[in-house]
ROKOL-300078 format. One record per residue (C-alpha): x negated, y negated, z; residue number from 0; residue in three letters. Coordinates in steps of 0.25 Angstrom, whole numbers. Layout:
REM residues N
PT  east north    up vexro drenmi
PT     X     Y     Z   NUM    ALA
...
END
This chain:
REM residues 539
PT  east north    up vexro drenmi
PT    52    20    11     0    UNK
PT    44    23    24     1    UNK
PT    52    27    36     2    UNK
PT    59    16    43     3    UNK
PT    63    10    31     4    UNK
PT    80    11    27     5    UNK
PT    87     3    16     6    UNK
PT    91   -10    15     7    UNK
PT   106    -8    20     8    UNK
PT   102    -4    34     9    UNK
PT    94   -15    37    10    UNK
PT   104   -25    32    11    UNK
PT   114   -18    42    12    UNK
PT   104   -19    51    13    UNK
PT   103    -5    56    14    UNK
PT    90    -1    45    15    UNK
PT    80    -5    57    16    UNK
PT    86     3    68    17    UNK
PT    86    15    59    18    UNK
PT    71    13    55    19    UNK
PT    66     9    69    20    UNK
PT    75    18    77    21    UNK
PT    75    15    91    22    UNK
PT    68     1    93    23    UNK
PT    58     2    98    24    UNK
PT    57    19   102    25    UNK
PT    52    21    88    26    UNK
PT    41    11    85    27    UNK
PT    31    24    89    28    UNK
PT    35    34    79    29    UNK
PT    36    23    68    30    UNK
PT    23    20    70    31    UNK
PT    16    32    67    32    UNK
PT    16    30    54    33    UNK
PT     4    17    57    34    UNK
PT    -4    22    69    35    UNK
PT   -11    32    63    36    UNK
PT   -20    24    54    37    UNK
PT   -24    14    65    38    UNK
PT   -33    25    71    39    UNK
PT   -39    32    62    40    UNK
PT   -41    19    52    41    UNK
PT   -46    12    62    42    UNK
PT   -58    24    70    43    UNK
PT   -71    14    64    44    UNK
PT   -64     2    72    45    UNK
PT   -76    -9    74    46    UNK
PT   -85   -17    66    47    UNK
PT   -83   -11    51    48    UNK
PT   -94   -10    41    49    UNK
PT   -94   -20    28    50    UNK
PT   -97   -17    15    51    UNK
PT   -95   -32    11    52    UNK
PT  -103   -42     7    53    UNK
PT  -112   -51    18    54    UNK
PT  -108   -63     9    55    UNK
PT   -95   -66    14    56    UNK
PT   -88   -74    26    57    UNK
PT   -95   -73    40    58    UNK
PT   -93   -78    54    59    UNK
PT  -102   -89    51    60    UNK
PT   -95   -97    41    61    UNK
PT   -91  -111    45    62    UNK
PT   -78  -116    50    63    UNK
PT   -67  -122    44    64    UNK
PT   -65  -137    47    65    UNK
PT   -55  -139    57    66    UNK
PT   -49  -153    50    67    UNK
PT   -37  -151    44    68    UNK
PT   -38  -153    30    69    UNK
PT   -35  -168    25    70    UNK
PT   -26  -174    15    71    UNK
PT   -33  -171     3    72    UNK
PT   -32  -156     6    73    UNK
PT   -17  -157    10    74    UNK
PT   -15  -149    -5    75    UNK
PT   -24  -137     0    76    UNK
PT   -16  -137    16    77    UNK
PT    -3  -134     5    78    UNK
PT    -6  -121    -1    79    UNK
PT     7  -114     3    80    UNK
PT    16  -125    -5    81    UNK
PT    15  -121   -21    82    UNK
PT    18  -134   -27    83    UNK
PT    28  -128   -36    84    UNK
PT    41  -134   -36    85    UNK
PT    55  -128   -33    86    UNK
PT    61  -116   -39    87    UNK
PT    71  -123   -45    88    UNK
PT    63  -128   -55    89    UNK
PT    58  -120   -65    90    UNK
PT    44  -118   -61    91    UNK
PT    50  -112   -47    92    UNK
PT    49   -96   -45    93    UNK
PT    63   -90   -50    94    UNK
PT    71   -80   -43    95    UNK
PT    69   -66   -51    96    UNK
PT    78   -64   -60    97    UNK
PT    84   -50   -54    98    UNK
PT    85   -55   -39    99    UNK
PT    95   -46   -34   100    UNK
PT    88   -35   -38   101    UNK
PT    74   -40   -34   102    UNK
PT    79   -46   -22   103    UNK
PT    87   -32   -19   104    UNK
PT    73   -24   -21   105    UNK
PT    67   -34   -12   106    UNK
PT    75   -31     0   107    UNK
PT    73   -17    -1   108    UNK
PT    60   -16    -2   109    UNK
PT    56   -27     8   110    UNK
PT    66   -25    19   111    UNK
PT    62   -14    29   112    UNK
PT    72    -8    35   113    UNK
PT    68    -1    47   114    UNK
PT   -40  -137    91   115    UNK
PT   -40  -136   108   116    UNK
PT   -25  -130   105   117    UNK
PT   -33  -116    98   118    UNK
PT   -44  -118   108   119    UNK
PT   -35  -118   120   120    UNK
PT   -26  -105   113   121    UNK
PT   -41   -98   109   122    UNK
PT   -42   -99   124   123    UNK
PT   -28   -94   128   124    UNK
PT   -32   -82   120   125    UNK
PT   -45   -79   126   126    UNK
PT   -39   -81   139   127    UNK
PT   -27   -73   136   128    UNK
PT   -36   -62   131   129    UNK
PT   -46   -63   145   130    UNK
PT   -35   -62   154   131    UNK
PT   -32   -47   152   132    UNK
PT   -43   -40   154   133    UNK
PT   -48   -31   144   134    UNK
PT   -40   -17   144   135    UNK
PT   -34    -7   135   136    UNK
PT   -24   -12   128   137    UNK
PT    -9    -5   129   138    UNK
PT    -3    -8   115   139    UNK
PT    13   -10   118   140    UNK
PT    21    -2   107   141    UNK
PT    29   -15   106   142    UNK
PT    30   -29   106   143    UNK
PT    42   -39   108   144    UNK
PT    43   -48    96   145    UNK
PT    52   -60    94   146    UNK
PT    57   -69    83   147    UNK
PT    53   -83    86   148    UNK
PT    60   -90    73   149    UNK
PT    62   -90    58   150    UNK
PT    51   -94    50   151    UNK
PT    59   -93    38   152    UNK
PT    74   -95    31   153    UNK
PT    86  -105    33   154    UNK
PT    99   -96    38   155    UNK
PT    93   -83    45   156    UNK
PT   105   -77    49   157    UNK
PT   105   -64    47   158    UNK
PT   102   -52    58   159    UNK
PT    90   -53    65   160    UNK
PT    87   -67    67   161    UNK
PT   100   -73    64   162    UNK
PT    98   -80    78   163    UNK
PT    81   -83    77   164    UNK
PT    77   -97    77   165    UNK
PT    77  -103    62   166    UNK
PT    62  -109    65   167    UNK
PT    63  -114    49   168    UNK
PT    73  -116    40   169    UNK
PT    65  -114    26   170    UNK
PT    75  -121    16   171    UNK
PT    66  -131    13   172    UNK
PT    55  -121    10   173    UNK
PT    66  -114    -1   174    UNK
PT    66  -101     8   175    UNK
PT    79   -94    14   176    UNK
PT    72   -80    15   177    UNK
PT    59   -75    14   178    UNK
PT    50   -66    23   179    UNK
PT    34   -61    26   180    UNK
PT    29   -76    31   181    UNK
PT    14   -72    29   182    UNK
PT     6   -82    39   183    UNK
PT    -9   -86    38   184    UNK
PT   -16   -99    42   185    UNK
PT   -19  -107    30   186    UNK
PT   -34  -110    35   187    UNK
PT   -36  -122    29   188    UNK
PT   -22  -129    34   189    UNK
PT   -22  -122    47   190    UNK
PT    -7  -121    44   191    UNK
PT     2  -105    42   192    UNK
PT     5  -101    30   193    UNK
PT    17   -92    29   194    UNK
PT    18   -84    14   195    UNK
PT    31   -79    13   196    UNK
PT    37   -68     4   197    UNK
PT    50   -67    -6   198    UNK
PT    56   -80    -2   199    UNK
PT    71   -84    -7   200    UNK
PT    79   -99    -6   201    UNK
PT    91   -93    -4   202    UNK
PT    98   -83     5   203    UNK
PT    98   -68     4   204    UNK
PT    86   -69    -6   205    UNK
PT    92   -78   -16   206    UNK
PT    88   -92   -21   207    UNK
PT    73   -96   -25   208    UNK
PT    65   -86   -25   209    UNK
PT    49   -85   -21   210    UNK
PT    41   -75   -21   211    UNK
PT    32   -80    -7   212    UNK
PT    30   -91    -2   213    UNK
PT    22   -99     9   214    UNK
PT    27  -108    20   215    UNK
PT    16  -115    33   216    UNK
PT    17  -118    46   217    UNK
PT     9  -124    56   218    UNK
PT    18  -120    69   219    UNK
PT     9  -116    81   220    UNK
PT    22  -114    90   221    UNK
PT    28  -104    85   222    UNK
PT    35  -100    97   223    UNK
PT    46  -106    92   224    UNK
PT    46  -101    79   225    UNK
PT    34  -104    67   226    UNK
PT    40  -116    59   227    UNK
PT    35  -121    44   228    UNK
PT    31  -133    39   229    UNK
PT    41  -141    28   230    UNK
PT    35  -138    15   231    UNK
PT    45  -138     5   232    UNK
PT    51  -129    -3   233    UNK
PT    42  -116    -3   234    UNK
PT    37  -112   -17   235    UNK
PT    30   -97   -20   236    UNK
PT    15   -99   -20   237    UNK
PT    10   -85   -23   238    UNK
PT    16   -83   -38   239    UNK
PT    15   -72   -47   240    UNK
PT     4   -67   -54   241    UNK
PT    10   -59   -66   242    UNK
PT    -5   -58   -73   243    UNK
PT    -8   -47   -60   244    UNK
PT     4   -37   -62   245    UNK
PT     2   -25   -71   246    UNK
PT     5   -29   -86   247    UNK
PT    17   -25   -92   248    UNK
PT    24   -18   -82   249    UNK
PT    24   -27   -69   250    UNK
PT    34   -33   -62   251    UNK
PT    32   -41   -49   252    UNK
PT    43   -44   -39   253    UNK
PT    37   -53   -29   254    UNK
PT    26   -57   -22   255    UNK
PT    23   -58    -8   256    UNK
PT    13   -61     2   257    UNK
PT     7   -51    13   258    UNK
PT    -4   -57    17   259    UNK
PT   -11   -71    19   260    UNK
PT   -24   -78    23   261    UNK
PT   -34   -89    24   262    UNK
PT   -50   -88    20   263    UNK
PT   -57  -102    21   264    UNK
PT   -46  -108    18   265    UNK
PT   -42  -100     8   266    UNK
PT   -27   -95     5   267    UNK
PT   -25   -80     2   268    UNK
PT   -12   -73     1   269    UNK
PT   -10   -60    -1   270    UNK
PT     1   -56    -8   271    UNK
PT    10   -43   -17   272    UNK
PT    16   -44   -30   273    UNK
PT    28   -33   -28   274    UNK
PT    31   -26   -41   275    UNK
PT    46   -21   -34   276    UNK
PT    52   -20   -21   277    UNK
PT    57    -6   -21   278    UNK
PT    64     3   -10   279    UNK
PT    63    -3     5   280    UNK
PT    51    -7    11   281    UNK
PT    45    -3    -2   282    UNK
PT    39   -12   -13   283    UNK
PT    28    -8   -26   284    UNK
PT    16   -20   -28   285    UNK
PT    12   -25   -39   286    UNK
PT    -1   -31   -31   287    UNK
PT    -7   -36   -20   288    UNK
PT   -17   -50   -21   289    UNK
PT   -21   -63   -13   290    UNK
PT   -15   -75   -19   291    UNK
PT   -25   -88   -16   292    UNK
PT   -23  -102   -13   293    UNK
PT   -28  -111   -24   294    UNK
PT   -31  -125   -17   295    UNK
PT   -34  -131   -31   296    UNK
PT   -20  -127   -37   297    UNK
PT   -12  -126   -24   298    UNK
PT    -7  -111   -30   299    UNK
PT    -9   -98   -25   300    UNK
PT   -15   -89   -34   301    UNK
PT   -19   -73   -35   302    UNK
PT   -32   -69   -34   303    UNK
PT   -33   -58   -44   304    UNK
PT   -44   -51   -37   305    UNK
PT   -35   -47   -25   306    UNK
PT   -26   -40   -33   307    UNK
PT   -23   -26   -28   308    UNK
PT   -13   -18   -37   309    UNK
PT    -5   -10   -30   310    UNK
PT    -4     1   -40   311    UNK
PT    -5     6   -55   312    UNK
PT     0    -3   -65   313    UNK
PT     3   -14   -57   314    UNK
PT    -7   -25   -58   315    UNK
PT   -16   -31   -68   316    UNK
PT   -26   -29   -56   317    UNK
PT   -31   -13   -57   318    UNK
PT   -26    -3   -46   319    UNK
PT   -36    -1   -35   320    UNK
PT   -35    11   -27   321    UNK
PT   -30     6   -12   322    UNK
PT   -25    -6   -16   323    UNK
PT   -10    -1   -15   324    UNK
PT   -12    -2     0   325    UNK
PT   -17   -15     1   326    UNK
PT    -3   -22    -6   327    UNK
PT     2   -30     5   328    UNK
PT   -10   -38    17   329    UNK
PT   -12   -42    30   330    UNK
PT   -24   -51    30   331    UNK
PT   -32   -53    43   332    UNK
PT   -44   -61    43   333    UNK
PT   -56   -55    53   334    UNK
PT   -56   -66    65   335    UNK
PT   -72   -74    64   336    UNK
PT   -74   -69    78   337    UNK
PT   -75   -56    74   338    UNK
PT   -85   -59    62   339    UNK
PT   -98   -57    66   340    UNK
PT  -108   -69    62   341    UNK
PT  -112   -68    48   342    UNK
PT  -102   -56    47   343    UNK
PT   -91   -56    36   344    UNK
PT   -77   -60    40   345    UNK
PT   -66   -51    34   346    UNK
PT   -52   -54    28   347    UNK
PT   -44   -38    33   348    UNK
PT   -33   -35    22   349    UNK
PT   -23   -26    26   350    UNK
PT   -14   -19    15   351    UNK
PT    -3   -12    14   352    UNK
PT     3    -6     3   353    UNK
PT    16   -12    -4   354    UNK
PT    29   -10     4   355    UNK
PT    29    -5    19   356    UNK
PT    25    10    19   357    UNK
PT     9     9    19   358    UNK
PT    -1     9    26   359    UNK
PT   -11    -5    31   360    UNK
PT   -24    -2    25   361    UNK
PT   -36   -13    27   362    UNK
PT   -47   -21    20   363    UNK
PT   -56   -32    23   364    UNK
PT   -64   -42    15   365    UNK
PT   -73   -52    17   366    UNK
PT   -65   -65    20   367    UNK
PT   -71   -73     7   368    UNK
PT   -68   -61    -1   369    UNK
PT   -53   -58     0   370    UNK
PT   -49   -61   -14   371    UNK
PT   -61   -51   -20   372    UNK
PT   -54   -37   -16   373    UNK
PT   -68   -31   -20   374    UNK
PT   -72   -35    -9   375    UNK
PT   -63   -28     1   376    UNK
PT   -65   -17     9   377    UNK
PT   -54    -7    17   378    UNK
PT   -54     1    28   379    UNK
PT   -54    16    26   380    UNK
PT   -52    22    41   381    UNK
PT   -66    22    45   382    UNK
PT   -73     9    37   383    UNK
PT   -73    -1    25   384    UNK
PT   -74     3    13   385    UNK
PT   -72    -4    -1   386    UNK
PT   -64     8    -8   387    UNK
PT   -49     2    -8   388    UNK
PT   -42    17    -8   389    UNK
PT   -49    20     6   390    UNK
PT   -43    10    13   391    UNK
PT   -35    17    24   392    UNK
PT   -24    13    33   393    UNK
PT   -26     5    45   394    UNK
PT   -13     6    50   395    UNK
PT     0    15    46   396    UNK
PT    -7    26    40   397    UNK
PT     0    33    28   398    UNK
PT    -2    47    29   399    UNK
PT    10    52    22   400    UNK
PT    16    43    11   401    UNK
PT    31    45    13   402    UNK
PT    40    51     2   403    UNK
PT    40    64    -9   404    UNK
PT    27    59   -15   405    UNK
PT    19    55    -4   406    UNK
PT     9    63    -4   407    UNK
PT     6    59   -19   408    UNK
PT     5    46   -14   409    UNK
PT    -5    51    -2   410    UNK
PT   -12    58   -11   411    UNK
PT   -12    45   -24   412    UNK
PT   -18    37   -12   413    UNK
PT   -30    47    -8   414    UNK
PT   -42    38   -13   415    UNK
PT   -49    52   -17   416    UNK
PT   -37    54   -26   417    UNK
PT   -42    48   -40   418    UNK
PT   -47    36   -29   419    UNK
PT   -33    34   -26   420    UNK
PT   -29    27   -39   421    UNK
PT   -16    34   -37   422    UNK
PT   -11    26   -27   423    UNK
PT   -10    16   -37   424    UNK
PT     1    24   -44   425    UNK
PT     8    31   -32   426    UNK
PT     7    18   -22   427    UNK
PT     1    19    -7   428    UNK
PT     4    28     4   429    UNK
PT    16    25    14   430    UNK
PT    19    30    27   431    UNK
PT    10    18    34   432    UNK
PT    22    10    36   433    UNK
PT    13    -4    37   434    UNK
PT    20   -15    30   435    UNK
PT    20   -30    27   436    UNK
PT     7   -33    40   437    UNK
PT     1   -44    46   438    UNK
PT   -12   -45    53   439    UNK
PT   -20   -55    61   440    UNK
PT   -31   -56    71   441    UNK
PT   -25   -59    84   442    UNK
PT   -34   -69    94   443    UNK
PT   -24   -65   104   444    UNK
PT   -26   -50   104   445    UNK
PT   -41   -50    98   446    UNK
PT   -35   -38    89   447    UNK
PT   -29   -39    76   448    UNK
PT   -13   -38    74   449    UNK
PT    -6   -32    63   450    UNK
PT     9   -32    61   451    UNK
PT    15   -25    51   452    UNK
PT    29   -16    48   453    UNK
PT    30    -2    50   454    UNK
PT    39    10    47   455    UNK
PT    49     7    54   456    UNK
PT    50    -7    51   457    UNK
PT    44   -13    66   458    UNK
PT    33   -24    65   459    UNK
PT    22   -17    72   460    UNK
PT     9   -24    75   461    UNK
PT    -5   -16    80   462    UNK
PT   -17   -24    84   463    UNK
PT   -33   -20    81   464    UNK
PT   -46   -25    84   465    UNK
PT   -51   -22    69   466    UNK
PT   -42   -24    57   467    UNK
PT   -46    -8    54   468    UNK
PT   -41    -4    67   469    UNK
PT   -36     5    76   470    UNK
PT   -23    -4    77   471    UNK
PT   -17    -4    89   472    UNK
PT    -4     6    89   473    UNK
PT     9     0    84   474    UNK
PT    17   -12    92   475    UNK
PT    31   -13    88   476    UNK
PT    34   -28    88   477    UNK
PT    46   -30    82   478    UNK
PT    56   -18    75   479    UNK
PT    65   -17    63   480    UNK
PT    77   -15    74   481    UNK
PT    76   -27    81   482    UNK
PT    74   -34    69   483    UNK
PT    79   -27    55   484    UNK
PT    74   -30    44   485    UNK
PT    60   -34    49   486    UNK
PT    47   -34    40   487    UNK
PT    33   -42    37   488    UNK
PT    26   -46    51   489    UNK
PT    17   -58    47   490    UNK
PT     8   -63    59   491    UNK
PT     6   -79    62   492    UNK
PT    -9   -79    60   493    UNK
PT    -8   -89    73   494    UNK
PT    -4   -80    84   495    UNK
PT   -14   -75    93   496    UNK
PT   -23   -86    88   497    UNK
PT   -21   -98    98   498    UNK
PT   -16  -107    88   499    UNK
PT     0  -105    92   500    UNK
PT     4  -112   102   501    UNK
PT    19  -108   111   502    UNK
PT    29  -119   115   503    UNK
PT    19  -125   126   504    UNK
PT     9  -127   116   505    UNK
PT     0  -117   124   506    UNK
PT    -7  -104   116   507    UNK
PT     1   -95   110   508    UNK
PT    -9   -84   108   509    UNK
PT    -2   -71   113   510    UNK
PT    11   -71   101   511    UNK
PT    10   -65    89   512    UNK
PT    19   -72    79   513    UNK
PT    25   -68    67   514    UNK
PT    33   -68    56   515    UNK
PT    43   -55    52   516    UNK
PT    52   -56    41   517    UNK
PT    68   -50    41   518    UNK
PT    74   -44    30   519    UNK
PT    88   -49    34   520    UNK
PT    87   -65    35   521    UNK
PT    75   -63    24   522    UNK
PT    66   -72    33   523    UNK
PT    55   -74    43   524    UNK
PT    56   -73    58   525    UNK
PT    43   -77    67   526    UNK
PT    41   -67    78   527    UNK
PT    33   -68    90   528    UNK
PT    24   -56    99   529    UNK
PT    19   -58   112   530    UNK
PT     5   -51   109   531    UNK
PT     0   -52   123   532    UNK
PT     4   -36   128   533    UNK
PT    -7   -33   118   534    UNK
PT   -17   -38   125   535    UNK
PT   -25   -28   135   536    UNK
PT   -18   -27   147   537    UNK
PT   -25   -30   163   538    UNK
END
């Protein structure tokens, strides 16, 4: 694996971290080479970027979604993260793999790294926020204070950290001891937070009913005190296989896992990998990337086959295309309607990375009505869009020199004038970018665009940006694998910055940035909290 990253044991002693990170914070610099060079050079056309997409789609002009909520007859549809399947214990339930101590052992290696007048009043707390400090150049701080606020997640989190964080949830009644990730969008429909969680177990240290994912609301706007969940009962998976998209013959599928989530017109899309093995740490091989869809007829989730990106040869029923190893794991962000211009087209921005935590973050867009039609789908290639997958190029964490005895072979499989880089495909992507598991939103509060991500070292680093292609600001350290081992998977509240949070007083809570980080020791999720206000330009 990348640098940073050590074995299993050292982390479970608790000493892993502080060898990756070294010195807490002296470090973050140094590790952050790796991901600021890209940000400059990917991002030299920053502005107004040309479209080669239809005029059909979206615009600024389209009209605006009923502020009712939805009324009893549509209480099915406000439901679309409860599967109506019942408990495992029956025999229609998901099963636990019949090699779990193995597949369970494989998953710890790879995934553990070591190393109304209420928003009116808030819209106005952050325009006044913003006109009290005149405008100025902005001095990024290399670091930011970050704090835990609560578990979202587990029953018993006693181990090292967090052993004495408030337990904002005890999740028995939702059948989860541990889990992690805690993707959040805002169901646009509902109005409520959708939470998709990854590889969740009933019992402790990963035993009992197993799921693959599963999702979890909420519709706390204090979170100040922690973000709590609403009782839903027992939490069954709701994306489920799809064994008609893997390779035929030789396949296997371990797991599958969110990365990504967001609402279109009320529209439900996750984006999710179907991991073919966890293998050494902070490593794992797809199977494929895809968008599984909510079905308001069936109440299921179901896989749109058009998004299917294989990661490589001979993995999906779905043909290998050239880039699309970079584009295995997302970050959605959904281009703000004040920066449509009338009758313009309003994008969807896809960030990829490739599987596991060594890549680089490359970039697409589509038109917002378009996001299942991956023909439709541009990238940025440093300079401008283009619809030629393999020229897509890092954004942030550039990959110059894959690490290892054949990284160069790798380099040069990936070369899109290299038999149009179909050997990507067989070799895999580059590494050395060191971007892993991000988040993204459009933050009211900054006016800029915030991205969190992990990187080499293991620290949660966030950058902001006026335009998704860049250039991103240079690395803040906001929270490090030394004060918290075991650390991965920074998943933004869609809420913060937005004036829809409100703190204990019930006055706007517009300036924190909150969210969810999961731990590898307690196997659960912890909600954190940033105080974005030194980002802003100062007097």
């Amino acid at each position: 694996l990348g640098n940073g990253r050590l074995g299993a044991l050292a982390v479970t002693l608790g000493i892993g971290a502080a060898l990756a990170t070294g010195i807490a914070w002296a470090g973050t610099a140094q590790a952050e080479t790796s991901d600021s060079g890209a940000s400059a050079s990917s991002g030299s056309q920053a502005g107004p970027a040309r479209s080669t997409g239809s005029s059909s789609k979206r615009t600024s002009t389209k009209s605006a979604r009923p502020s009712t909520p939805p009324s009893a007859a549509s209480s099915r549809i406000a439901d679309v993260d409860l599967p109506s399947t019942p408990k495992p214990d029956t025999d229609t339930g998901p099963a636990v793999p019949a090699a779990t101590p193995a597949a369970w052992t494989a998953l710890a290696a790879a995934r553990r790294d070591i190393g109304g007048s209420r928003v009116q009043a808030s819209a106005a707390a952050i325009s006044s926020a913003a006109a009290a400090v005149p405008a100025a150049a902005v001095n990024i701080p290399n670091r930011l204070d970050s704090n835990p606020v609560g578990w979202v997640t587990g029953q018993n989190n006693s181990a090292y950290p967090g052993f004495n964080w408030q337990q904002t949830n005890n999740t028995a009644g939702f059948g989860i001891y541990g889990t992690d990730l805690g993707i959040m969008w805002e169901n646009g429909l509902t109005d409520k937070i959708q939470l998709a969680f990854g590889d969740t177990f009933g019992g402790p240290n990963m035993t009992g009913a197993w799921r693959s994912n599963v999702l979890l609301l909420s519709t706390d706007t204090n979170l100040t005190n922690g973000l709590s969940l609403l009782q839903t009962g027992y939490a069954n998976q709701f994306i489920p296989s799809a064994p008609g998209a893997l390779f035929p013959f030789i396949n296997s599928e371990t797991t599958i896992i969110p990365t990504s989530a967001i609402s279109i017109d009320d529209e439900q899309y996750v984006n999710y990998m179907s991991v073919k093995s966890w293998d050494t740490p902070g490593r794992w091989t797809n199977n494929y990337n895809a968008i599984s869809v909510y079905d308001q007829d069936t109440d299921k989730w179901v896989l749109a086959r058009s998004t299917i990106r294989s990661a490589g040869w001979f993995r999906s029923s779905t043909p290998f295309v050239p880039g699309s190893q970079n584009f295995q794991q997302a970050a959605y962000v959904l281009q703000p309607e004040s920066q449509v211009p009338d009758g313009g087209t309003q994008y969807l921005y896809a960030f990829g990375t490739p599987s596991g935590r060594a890549g680089s973050a490359y970039l697409s867009r589509v038109a917002a009505d378009d996001i299942t039609d991956l023909s439709k789908y541009e990238y940025w290639d440093g300079t401008a869009w283009t619809d030629k997958l393999a020229y897509a190029a890092p954004v942030i964490g550039d990959s110059t020199h894959s690490a290892g005895l054949i990284g160069p072979l790798i380099d040069w499989a990936n070369d899109p004038n290299v038999f149009g880089g179909m050997l990507g495909g067989l070799f895999g992507a580059k590494t050395g970018g060191n971007v892993s598991e991000m988040s993204v939103q459009y933050n009211e509060y900054l006016d800029k665009y915030v991205v969190l991500y992990g990187n080499g070292a293991n620290n949660v680093i966030l950058r902001t940006a006026d335009t998704p292609e860049g250039p991103w600001s240079d690395p803040v350290t906001i929270a490090t694998s030394l004060q918290y081992p075991g650390l991965y998977a920074p998943m933004i509240h869609p809420w913060s910055g937005t004036g829809k949070l409100t703190d204990s007083h019930d006055d706007p809570d517009v300036s924190t940035l909150y969210w969810n980080m999961s731990l590898w020791g307690n196997y659960n999720v912890v909600l954190m909290e940033t105080d974005l206000s030194p980002l802003l330009p100062s007097p």
